[in-house]
TILO-329580 format. One line per field, with one value per atom (N, C-alpha, C, O): residue number from 0; chain; atom name; y, z, x. Coordinates in Angstrom, 1 decimal, m for minus. Each point is the difference from the previous one (the first is absolute). Layout:
<nodes>
resi <- (NUM;...) $
chain <- (A;...) $
name <- (CA;...) $
v <- (Y;...) $
w <- (Z;...) $
u <- (X;...) $
</nodes>
This chain:
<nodes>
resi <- (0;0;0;0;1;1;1;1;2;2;2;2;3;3;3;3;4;4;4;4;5;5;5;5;6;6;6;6;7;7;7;7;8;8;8;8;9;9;9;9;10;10;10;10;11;11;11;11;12;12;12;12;13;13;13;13;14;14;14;14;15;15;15;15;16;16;16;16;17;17;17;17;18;18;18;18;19;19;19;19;20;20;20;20;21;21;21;21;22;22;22;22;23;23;23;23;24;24;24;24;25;25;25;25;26;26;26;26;27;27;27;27;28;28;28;28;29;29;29;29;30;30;30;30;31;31;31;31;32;32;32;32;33;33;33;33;34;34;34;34;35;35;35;35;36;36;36;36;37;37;37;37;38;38;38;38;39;39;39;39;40;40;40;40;41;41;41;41;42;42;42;42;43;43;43;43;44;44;44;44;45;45;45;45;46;46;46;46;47;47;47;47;48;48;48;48;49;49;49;49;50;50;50;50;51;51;51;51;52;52;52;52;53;53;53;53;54;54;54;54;55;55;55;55;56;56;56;56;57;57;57;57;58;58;58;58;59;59;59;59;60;60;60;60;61;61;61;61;62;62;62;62;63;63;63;63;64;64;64;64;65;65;65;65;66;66;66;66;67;67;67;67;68;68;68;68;69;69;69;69;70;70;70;70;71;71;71;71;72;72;72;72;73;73;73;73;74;74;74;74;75;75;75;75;76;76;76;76;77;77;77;77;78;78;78;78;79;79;79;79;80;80;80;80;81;81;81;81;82;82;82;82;83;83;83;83;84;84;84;84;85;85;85;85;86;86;86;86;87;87;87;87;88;88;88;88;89;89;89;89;90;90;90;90;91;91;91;91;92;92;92;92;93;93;93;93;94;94;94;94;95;95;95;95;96;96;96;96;97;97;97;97;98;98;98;98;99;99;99;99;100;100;100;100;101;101;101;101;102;102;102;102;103;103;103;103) $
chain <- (A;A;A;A;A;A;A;A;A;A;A;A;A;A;A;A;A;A;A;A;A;A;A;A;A;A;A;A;A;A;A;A;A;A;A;A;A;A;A;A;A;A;A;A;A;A;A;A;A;A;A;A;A;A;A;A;A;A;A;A;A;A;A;A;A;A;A;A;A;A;A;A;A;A;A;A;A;A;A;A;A;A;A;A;A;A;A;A;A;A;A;A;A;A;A;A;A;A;A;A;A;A;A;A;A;A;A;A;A;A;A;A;A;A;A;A;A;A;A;A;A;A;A;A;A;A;A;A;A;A;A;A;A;A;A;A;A;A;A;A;A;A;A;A;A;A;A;A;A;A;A;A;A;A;A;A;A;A;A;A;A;A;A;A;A;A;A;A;A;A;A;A;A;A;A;A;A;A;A;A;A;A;A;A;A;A;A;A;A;A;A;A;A;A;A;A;A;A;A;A;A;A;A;A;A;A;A;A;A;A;A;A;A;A;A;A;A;A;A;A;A;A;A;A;A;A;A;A;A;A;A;A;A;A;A;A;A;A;A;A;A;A;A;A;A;A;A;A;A;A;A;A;A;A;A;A;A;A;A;A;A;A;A;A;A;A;A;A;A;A;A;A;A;A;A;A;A;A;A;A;A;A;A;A;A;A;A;A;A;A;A;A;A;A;A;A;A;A;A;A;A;A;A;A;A;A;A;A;A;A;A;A;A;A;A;A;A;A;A;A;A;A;A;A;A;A;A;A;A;A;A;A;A;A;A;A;A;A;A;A;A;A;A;A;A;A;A;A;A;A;A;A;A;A;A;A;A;A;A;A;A;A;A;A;A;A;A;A;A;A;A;A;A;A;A;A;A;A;A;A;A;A;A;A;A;A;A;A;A;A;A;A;A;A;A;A;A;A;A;A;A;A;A;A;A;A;A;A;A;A;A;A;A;A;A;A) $
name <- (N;CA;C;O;N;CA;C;O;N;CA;C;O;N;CA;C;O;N;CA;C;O;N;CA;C;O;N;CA;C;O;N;CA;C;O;N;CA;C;O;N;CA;C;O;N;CA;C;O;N;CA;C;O;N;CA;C;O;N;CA;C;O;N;CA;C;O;N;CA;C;O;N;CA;C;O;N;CA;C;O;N;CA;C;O;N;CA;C;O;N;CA;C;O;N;CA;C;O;N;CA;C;O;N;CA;C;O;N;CA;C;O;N;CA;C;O;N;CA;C;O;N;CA;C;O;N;CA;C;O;N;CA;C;O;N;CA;C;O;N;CA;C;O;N;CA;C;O;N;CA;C;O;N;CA;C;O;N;CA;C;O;N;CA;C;O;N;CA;C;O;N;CA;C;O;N;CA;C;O;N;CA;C;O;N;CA;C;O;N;CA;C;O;N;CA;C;O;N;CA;C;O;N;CA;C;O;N;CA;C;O;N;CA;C;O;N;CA;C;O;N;CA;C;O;N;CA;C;O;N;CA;C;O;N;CA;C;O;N;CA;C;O;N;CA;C;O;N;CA;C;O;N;CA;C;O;N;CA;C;O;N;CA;C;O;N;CA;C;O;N;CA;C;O;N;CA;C;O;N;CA;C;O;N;CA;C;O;N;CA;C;O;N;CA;C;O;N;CA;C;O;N;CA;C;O;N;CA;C;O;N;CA;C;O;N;CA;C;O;N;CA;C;O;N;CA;C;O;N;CA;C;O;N;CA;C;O;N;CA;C;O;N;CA;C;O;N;CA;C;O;N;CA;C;O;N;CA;C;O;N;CA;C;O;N;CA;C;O;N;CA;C;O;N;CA;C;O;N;CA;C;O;N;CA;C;O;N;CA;C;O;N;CA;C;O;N;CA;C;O;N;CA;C;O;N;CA;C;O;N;CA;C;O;N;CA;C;O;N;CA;C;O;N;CA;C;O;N;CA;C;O;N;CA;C;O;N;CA;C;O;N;CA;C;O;N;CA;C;O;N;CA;C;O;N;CA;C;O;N;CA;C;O;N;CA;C;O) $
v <- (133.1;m1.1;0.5;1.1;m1.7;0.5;m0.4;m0.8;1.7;0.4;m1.6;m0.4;m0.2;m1.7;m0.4;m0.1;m0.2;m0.6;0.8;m0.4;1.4;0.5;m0.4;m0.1;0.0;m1.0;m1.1;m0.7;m0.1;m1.4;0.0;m0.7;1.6;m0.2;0.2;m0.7;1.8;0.0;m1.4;m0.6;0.1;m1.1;m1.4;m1.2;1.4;m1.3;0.5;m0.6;1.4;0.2;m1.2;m0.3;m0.1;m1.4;m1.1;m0.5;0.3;m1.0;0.5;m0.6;2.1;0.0;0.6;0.4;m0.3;0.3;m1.4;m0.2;m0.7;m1.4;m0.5;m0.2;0.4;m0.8;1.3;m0.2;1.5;0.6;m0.4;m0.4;0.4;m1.6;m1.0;m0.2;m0.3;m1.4;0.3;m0.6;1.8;0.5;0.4;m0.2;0.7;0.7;m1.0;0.3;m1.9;m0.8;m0.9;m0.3;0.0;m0.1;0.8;m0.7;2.1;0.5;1.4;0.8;m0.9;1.2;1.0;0.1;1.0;0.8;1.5;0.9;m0.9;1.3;m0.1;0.9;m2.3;m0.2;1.1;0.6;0.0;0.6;0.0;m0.4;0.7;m0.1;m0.1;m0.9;2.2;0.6;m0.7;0.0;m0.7;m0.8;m1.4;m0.6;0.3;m1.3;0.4;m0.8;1.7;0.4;0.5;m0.4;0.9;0.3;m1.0;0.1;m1.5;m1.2;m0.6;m0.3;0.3;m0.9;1.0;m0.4;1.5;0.9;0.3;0.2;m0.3;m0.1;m1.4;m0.3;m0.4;m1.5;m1.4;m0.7;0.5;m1.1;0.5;m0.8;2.5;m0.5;1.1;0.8;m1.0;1.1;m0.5;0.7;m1.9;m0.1;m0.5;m0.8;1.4;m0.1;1.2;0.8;m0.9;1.4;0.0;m0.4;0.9;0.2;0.1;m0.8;1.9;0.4;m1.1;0.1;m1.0;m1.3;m1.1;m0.6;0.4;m0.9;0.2;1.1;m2.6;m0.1;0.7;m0.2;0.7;0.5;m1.6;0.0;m1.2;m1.4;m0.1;m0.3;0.4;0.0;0.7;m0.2;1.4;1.2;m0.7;m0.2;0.1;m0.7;m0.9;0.1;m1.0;m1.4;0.5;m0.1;0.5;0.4;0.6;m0.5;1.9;0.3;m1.1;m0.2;m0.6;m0.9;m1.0;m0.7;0.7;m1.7;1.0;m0.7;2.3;0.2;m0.9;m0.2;m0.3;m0.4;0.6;1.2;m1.0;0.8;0.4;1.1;m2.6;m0.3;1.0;0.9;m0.9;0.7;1.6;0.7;m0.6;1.4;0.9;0.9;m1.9;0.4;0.3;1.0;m1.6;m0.8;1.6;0.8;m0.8;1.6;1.0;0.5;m0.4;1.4;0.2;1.0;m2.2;0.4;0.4;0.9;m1.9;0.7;2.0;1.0;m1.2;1.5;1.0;0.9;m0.9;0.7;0.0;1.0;m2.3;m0.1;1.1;0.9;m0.9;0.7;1.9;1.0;m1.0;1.5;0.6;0.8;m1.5;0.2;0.5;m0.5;1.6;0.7;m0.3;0.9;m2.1;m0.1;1.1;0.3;0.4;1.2;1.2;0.9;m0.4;1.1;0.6;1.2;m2.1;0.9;0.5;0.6;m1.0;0.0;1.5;0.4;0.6;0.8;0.0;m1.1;2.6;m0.7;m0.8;m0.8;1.5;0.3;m1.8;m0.6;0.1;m1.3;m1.2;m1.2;2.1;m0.9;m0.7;m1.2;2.8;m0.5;m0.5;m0.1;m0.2;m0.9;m1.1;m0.8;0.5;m1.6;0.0;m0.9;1.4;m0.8;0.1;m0.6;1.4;0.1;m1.2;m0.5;m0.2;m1.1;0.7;1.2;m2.5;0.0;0.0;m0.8;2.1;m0.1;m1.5;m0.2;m0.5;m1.2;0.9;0.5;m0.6;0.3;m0.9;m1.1;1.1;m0.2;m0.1;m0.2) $
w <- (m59.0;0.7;1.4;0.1;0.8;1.4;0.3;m0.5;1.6;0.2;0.7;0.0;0.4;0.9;m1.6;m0.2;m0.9;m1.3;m0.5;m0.9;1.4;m0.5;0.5;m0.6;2.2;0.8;m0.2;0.4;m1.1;m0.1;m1.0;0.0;m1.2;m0.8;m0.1;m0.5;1.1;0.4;0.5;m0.4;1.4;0.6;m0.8;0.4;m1.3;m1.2;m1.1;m1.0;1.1;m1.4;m0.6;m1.1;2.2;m0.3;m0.8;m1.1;1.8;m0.8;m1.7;m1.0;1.3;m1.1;m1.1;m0.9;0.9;m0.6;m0.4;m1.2;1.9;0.0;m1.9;m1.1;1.5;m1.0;m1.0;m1.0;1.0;m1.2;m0.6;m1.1;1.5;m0.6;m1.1;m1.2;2.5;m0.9;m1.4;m1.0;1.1;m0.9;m0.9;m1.2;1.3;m1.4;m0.1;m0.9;1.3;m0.4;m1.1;m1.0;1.5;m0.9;m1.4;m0.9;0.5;m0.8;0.1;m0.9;2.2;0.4;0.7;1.2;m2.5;0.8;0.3;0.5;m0.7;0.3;1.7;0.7;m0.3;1.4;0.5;m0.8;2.0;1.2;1.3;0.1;1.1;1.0;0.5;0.4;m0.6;0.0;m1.0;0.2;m1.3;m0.5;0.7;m0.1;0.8;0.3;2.0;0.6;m0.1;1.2;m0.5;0.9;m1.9;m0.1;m0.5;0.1;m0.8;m0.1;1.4;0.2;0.6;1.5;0.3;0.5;m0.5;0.7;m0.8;0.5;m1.3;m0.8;0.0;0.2;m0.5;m0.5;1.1;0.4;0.0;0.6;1.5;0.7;m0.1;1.5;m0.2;0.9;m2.0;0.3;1.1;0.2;0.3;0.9;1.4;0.8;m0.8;1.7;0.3;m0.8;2.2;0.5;0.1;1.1;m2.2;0.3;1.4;0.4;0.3;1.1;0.7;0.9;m0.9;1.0;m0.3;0.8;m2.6;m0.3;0.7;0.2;m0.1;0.5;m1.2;m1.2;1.5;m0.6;m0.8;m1.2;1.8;m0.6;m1.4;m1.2;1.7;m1.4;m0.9;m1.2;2.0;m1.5;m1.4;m1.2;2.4;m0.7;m0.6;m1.1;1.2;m0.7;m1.2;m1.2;1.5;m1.1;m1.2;m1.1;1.6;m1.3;m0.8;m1.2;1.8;m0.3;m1.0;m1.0;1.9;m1.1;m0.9;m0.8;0.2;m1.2;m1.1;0.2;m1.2;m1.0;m1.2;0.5;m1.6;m1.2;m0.6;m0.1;m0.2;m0.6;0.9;m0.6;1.5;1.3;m0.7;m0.5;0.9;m0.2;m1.3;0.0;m1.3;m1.2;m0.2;m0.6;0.9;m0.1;0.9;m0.5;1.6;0.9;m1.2;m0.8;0.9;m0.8;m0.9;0.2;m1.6;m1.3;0.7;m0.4;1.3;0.5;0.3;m0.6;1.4;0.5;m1.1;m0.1;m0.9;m1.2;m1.2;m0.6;0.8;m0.9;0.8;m0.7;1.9;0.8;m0.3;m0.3;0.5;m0.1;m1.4;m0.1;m0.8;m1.4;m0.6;0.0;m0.7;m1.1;m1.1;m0.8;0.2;m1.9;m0.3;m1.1;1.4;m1.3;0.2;m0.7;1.4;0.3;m1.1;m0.1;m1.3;m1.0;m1.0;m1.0;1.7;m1.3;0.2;1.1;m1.8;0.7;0.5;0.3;m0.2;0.0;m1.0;0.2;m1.2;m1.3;m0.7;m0.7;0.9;m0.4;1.1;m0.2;1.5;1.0;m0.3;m0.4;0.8;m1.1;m0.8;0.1;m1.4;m0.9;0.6;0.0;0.5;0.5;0.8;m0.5;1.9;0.3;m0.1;0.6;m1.6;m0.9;m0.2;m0.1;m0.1;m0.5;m1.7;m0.3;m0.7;m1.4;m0.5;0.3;m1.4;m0.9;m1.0;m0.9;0.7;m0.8;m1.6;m0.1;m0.7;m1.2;m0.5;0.7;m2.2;m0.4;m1.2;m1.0) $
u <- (186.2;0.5;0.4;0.6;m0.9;0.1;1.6;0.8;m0.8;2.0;0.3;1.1;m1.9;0.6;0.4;1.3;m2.1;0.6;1.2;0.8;m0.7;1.6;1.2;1.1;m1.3;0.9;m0.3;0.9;m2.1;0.7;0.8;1.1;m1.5;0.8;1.6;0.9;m0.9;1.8;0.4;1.0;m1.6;0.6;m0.5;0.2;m0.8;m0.2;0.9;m0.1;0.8;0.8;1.3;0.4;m0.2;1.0;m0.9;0.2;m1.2;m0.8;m0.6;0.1;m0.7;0.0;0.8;m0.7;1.6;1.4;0.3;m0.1;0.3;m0.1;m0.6;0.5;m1.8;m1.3;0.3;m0.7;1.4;0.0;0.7;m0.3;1.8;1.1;m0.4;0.3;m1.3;m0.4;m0.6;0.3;m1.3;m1.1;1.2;m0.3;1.5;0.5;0.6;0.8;m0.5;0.5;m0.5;0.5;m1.7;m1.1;m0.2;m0.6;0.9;0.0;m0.8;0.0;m0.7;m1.0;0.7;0.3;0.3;1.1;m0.6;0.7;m1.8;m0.6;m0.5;m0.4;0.5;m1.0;0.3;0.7;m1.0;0.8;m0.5;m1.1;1.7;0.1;m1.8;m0.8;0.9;m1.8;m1.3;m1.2;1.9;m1.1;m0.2;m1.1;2.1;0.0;m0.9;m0.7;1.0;m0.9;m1.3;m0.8;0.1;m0.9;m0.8;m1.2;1.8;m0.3;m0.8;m1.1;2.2;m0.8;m0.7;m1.1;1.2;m1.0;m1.5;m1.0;1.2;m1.5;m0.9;m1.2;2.0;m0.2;0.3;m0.9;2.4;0.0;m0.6;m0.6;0.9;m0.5;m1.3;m0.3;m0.4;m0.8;m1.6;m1.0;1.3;m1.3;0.7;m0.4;1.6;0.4;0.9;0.7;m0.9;0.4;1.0;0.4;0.9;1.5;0.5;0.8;m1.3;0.6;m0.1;0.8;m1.3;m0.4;1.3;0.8;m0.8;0.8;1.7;0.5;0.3;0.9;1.1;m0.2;1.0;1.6;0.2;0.3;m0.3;0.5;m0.8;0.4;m1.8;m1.6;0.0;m0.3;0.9;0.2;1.3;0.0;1.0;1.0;m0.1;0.5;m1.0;m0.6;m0.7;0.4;m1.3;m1.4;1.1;0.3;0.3;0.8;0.8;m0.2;0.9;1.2;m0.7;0.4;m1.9;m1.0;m0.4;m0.6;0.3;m0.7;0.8;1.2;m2.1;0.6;0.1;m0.2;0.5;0.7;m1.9;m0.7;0.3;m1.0;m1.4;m0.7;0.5;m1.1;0.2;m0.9;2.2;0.9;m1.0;m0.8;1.4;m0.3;m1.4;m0.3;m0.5;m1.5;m0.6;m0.7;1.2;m0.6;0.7;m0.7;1.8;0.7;m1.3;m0.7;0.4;m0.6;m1.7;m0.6;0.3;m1.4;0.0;m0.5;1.2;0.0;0.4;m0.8;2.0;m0.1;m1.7;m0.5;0.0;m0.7;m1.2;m0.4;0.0;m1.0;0.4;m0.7;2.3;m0.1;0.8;0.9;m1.5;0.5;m1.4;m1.1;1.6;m1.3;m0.1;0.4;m0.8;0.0;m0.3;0.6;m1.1;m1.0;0.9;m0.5;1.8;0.6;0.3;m0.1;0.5;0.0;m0.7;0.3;m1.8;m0.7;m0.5;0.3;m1.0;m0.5;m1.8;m0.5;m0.1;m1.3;m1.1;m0.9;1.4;m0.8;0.4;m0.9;2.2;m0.1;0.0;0.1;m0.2;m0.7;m1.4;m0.3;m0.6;m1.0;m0.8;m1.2;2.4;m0.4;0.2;m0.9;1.8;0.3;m0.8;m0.7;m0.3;m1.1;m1.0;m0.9;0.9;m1.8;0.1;1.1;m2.5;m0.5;0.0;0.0;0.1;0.1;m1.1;m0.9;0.8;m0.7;m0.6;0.9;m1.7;0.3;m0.8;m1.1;2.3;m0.8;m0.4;0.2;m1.0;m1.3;0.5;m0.7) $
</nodes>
């Protein structure tokens, strides 16, 4: 993350301190500061140039994520860097993607 998103972030921390509030009001008490910045930064501003956007836009944009957006990215991005097979080893790897024998 380049050091301008580290100063915005300091100086977006009221807002999003703000929407983490909301989020553990809602019942989402694991949110945190940095999940909810890496939210707009991945996702809501990822096709405009921060450094350009206004201090007012930043603030806004955090303030309008909604609960529902929030959740919907979080489960994408777990589901992308999650490993089903971590426990399997190789040998019943394997078996699970050999194609099946059809007996006779």
């Amino acid at each position: 993350m380049p050091r301008e998103f580290g100063r915005l972030f300091t100086h977006m921390l009221p807002a999003i301190e703000s929407k983490k509030t909301e989020f553990h009001l809602y019942g989402y008490t694991t949110v945190t500061e940095e999940d909810i910045w890496t939210f707009c930064v991945k996702k809501k501003w990822r096709k405009k140039n921060i450094e350009e956007m206004g201090m007012h836009e930043i603030a806004d944009g955090i303030l309008k994520i909604t609960s529902a957006e929030f959740m919907t990215f979080t489960q994408i991005e777990e589901q992308r860097s999650s490993n089903w097979f971590s426990d399997l080893n190789s040998e019943e790897l394997q078996i699970l993607l050999s194609p099946r024998q059809i007996e006779k």
